[in-house]
C-alpha positions as CSV (number, residue, x, y, z in Angstrom):
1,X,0.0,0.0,0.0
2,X,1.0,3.2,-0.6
3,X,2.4,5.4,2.2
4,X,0.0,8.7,2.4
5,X,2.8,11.3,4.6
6,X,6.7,11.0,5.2
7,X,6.4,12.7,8.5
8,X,8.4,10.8,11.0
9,X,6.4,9.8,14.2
10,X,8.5,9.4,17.3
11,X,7.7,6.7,19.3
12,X,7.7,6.3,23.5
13,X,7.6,2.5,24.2
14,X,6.4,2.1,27.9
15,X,7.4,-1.1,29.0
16,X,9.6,-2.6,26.9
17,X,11.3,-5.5,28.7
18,X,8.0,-7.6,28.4
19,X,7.4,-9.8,25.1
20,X,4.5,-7.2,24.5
21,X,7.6,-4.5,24.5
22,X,9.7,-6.7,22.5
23,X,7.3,-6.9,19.4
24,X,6.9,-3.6,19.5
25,X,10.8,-2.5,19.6
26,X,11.1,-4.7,16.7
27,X,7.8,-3.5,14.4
28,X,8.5,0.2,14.9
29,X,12.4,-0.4,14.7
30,X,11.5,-1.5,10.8
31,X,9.1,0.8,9.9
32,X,9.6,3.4,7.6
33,X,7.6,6.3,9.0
34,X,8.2,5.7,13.3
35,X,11.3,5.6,15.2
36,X,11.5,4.6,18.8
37,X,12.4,7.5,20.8
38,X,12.5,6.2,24.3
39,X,12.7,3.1,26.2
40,X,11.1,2.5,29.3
41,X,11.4,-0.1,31.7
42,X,11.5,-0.4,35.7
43,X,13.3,-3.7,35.6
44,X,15.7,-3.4,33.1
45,X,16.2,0.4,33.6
46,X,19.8,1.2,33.4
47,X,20.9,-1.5,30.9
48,X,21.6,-1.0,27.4
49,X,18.9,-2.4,24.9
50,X,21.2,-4.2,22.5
51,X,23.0,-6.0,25.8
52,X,20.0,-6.7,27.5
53,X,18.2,-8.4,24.5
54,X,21.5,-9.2,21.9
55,X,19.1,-11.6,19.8
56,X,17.3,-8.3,18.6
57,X,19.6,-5.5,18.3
58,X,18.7,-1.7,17.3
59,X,20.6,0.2,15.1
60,X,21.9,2.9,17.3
61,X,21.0,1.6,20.9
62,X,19.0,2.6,23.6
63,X,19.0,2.8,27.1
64,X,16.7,1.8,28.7
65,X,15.3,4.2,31.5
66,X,12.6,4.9,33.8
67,X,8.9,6.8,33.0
68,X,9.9,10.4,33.2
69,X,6.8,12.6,31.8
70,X,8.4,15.2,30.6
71,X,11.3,13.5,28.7
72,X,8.7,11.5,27.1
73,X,6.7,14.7,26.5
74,X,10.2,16.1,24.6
75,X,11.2,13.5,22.6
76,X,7.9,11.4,21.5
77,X,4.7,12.3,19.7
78,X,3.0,8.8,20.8
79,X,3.2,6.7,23.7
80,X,2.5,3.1,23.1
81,X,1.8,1.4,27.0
82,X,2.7,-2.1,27.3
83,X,2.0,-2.4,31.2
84,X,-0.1,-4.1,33.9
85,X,-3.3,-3.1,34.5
86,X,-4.0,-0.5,36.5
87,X,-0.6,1.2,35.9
88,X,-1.3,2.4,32.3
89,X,-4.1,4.8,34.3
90,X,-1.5,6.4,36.4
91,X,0.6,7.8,33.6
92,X,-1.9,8.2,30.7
93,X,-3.6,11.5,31.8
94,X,-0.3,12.5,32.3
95,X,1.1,12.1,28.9
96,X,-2.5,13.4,27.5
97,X,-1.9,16.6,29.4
98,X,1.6,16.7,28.0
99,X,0.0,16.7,23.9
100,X,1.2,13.0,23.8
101,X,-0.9,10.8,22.2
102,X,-1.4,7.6,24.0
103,X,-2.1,3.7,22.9
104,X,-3.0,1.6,25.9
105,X,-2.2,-2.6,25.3
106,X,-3.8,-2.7,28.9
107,X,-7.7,-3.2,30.0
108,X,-7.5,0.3,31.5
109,X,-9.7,2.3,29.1
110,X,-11.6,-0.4,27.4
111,X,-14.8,0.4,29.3
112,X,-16.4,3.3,29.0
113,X,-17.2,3.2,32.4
114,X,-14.6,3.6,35.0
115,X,-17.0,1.9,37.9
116,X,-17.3,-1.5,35.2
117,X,-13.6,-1.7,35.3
118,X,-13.2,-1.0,39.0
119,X,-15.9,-3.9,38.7
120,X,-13.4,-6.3,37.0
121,X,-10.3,-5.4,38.2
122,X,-10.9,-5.0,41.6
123,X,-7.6,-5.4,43.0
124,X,-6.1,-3.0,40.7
125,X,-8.7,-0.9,41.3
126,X,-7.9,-0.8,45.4
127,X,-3.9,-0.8,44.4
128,X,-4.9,2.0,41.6
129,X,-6.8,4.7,42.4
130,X,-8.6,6.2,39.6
131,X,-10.7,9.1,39.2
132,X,-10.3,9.8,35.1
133,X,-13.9,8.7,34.5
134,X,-14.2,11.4,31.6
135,X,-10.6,9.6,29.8
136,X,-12.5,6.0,30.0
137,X,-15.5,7.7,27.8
138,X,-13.4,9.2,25.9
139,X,-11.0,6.4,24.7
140,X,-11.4,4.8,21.4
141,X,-11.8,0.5,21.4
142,X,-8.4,-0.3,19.5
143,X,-10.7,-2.5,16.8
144,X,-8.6,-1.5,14.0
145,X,-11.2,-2.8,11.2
146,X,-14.1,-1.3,12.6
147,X,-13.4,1.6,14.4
148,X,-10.8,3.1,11.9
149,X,-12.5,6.7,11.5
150,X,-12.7,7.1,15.0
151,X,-9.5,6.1,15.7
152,X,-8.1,8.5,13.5
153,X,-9.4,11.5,15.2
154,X,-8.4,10.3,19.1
155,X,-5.9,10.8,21.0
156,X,-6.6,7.9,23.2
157,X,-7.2,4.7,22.1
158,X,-7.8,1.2,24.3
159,X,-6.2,-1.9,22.2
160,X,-8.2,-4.9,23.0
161,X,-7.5,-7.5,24.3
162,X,-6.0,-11.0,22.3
163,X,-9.1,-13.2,23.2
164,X,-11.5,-10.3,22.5
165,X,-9.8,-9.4,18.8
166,X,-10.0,-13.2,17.6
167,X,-13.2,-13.7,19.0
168,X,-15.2,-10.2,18.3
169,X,-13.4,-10.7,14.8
170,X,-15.9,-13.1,13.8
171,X,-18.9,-12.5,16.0
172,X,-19.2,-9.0,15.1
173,X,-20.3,-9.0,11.4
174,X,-23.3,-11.3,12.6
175,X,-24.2,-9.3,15.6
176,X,-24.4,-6.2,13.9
177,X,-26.7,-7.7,11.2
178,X,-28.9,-9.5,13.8
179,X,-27.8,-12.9,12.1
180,X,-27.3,-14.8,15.0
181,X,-29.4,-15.1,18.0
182,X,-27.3,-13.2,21.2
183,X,-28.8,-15.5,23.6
184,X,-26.4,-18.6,23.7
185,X,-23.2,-17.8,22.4
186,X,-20.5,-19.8,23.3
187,X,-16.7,-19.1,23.1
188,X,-14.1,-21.7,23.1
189,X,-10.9,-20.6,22.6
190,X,-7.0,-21.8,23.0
191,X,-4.1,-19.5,23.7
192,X,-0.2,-20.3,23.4
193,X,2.2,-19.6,26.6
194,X,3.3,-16.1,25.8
195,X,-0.3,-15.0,26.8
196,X,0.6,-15.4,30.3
197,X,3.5,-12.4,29.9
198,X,7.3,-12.9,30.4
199,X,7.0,-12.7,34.3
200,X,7.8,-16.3,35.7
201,X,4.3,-18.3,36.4
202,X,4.6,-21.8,37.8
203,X,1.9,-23.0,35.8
204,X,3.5,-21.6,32.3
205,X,6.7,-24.0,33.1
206,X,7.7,-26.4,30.4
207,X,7.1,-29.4,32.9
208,X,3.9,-28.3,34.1
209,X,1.9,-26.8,30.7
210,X,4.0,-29.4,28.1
211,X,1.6,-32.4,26.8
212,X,-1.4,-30.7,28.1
213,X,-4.0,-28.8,27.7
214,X,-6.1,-27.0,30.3
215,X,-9.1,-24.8,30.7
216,X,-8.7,-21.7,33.0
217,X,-10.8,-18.9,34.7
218,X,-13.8,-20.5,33.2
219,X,-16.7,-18.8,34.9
220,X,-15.6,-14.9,35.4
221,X,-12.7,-14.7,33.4
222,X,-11.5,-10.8,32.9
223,X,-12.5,-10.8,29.1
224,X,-16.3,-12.0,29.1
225,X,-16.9,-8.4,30.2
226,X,-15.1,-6.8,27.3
227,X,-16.1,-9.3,24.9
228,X,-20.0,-9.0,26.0
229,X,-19.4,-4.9,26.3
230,X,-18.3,-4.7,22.7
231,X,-21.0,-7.4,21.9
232,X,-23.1,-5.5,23.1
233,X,-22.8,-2.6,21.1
234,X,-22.8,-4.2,17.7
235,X,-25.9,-6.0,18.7
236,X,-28.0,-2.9,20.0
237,X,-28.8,-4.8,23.1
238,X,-27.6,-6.8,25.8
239,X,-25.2,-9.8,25.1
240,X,-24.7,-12.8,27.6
241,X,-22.0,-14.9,26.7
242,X,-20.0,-17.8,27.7
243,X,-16.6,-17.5,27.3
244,X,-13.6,-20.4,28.3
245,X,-10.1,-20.2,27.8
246,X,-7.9,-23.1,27.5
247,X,-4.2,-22.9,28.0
248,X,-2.0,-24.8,25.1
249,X,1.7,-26.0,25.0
250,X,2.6,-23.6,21.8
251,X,4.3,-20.3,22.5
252,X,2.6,-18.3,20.1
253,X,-1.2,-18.1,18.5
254,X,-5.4,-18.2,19.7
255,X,-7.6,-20.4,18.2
256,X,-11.5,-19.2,18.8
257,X,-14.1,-21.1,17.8
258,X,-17.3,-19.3,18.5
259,X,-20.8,-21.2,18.4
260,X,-24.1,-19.7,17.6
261,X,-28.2,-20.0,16.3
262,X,-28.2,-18.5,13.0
263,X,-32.1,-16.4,13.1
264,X,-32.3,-17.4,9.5
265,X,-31.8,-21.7,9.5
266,X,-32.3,-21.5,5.6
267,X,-28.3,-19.9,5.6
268,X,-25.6,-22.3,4.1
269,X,-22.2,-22.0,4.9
270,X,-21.7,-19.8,1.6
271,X,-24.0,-17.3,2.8
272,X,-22.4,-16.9,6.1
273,X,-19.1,-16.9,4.2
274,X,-20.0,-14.0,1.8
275,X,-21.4,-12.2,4.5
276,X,-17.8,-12.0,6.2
277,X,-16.4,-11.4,3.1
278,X,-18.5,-8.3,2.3
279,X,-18.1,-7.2,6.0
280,X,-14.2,-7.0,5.7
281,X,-13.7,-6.2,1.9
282,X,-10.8,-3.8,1.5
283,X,-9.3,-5.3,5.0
284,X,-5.5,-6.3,4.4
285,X,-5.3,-8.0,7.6
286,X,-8.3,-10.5,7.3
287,X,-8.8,-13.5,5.5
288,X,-11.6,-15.4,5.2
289,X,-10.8,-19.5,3.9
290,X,-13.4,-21.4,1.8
291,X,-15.6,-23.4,3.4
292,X,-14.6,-26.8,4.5
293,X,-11.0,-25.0,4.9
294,X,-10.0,-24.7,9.2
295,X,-7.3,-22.7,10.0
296,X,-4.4,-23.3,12.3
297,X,-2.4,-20.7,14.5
298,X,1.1,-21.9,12.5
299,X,-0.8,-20.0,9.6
300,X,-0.8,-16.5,11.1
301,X,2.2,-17.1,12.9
302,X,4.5,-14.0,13.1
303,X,1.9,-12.0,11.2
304,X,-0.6,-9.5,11.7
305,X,-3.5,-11.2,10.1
306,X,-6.9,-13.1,11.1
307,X,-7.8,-16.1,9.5
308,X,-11.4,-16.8,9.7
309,X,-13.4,-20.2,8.5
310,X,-17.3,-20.6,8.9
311,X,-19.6,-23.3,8.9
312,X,-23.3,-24.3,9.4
313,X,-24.3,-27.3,11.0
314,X,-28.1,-27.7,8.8
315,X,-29.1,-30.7,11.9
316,X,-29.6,-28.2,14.6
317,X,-29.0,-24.8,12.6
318,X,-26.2,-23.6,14.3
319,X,-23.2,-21.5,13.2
320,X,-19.6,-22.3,13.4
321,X,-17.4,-19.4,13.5
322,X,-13.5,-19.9,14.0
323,X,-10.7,-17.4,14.0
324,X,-6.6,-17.7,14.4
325,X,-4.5,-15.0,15.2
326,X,-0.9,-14.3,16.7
327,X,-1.9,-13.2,19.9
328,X,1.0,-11.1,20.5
329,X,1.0,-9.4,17.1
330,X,-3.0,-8.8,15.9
331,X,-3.8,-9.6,19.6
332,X,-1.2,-7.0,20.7
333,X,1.2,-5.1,19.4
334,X,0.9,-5.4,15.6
335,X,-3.0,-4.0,16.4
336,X,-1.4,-1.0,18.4
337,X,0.8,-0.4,15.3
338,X,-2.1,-0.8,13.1
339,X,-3.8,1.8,15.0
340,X,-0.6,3.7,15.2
341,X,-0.8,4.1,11.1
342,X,-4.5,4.9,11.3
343,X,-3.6,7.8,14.1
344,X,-0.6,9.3,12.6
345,X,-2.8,9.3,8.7
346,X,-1.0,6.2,7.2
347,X,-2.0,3.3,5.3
348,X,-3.3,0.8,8.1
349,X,-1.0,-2.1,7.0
350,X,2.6,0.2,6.5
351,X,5.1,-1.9,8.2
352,X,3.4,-5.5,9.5
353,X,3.9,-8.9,8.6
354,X,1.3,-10.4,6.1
355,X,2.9,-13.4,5.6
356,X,4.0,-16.3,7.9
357,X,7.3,-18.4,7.6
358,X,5.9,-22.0,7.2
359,X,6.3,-24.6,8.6
């Protein structure tokens, strides 16, 4: 695609150190239009970048250092946040103040409502005290493929989550429709280690997650609230879902597949399929495979795409809806650069991975 402005974006990356931080070093350290203007990290503050992580060097170096508000304000235009929740919302009305445009990879402004999040993340919430209840209406929900206009005129946007992008990916062009019935939809969906952050988890060692496969958090789990917010909003009403994640020995990639009662039972499996495809024509970063064709996460590997496959089961009427990303690039930080291009007036797709290296 063609590039649509050569001015330079500088780039803040808030929390580097983590494998959130890392993609993003590494996507905005190849792109043509950004350059990554600080480093910040509390852990690895003080080190060098290229000696602290000499399997990805930077041409010129960094050091890493520690959140400093005005330094950032001087040197950056954006700040992207890769940082626990709850911590995001004690810097970002900072940086706003400051004429620094922020992208949160936390859950901190994905409700419009501050009390909902308090809600959810309680023991953030009691850690974190937060007041900014005008910032939560104002951010913009990251969805880079539906909420691209809006997203160009903020100055805040929430990136959503990696189990709400590959599952809202597919649900959304039915619920918006009024395809599917909202009563009843069920979410399965399998995520890869990385998931669980770089921070050292006894249940994300190679002896305890390897040849197995587990389901977690299944009744309350964080995301059911953003997936049934956004849901929600497509649908025009409320949306009660269930929602299950399952941990998998891989390092990388989500599998969703979503189950739901087509309205219509005369729909085949072409329909729903065109319907998709009319949905995201013109969309770089989604492809939809023929029916009969399931995808697999070693597909969108190392890329920024979804990969979605539908099916109709004619017995009971039902719909079949799956979806594969890379749940640290389209679930993470290749969506914050993809909004990063739609913010700063660029091609949404300038500087991301399209293709995978197979096997």
């Amino acid at each position: 695609m063609a590039i649509s402005t050569s001015e330079l974006g500088r780039i803040a990356i808030i929390g580097a150190s983590g494998y959130g931080g890392l993609q993003l070093v590494k996507l905005i350290s190849e792109h043509p239009i950004f350059e990554i203007s600080i480093l910040n990290g509390e852990r690895s503050s003080g080190k060098s970048w290229n000696q602290l992580n000499p399997f990805m060097k930077i041409m010129g170096d960094k050091q890493i250092t520690k959140s400093d508000i005005d330094e950032i304000a001087t040197n950056s235009d954006y700040a992207i946040l890769s940082l626990p929740n709850g911590v995001s919302s004690q810097l970002t009305p900072l940086l706003l103040e400051k004429g620094v445009k922020v992208l949160d990879l936390s859950a901190d402004y994905r409700f419009k409502s501050l009390d909902k999040w308090k809600e959810i993340y309680a023991k953030e919430s009691e850690k974190y005290p937060r007041f900014d209840y005008e910032l939560c209406e104002e951010a913009v929900y990251g969805f880079s493929e539906e909420f691209s206009l809006e997203i160009s005129k903020s100055r805040l946007i929430a990136c959503p989550g990696c189990y709400p992008t590959s599952s809202l990916s597919v649900l959304i062009p039915f619920l918006k429709q009024g395809l599917i019935d909202s009563e009843g939809i069920i979410i399965d969906a399998k995520s890869g280690t990385s998931g669980g952050g770089r921070n050292p988890s006894e249940q994300l060692l190679l002896s305890e997650c390897s040849e197995s496969i587990k389901p977690y958090g299944v009744i309350g789990h964080r995301h059911t609230a953003e997936i049934e917010s956004i849901a929600s909003n497509f649908a025009g009403h409320q949306v009660n879902l269930q929602f299950t994640p399952h941990l998998v020995p891989m390092v990388r990639g989500i599998l969703s597949t979503v189950y739901g009662r087509l309205r219509d039972p005369g729909l085949t499996a072409e329909d729903c399929k065109i319907v998709v495809e009319a949905f995201y024509k013109n969309h770089p970063f989604i492809d939809i495979l023929p029916v009969g064709t399931y995808p697999a996460t070693k597909w969108v590997k190392n890329t920024n795409k979804v990969m979605i496959s539908v099916e109709v089961d004619k017995r009971n009427g039902r719909i079949v809806l799956m979806s594969v990303i890379d749940n640290l690039l389209k679930g993470q930080a290749g969506q914050a650069v993809q909004n990063l291009n739609i913010m700063h007036g660029l091609e949404s797709d300038i500087g991301l991975p399209k293709l995978t290296y197979y096997p």
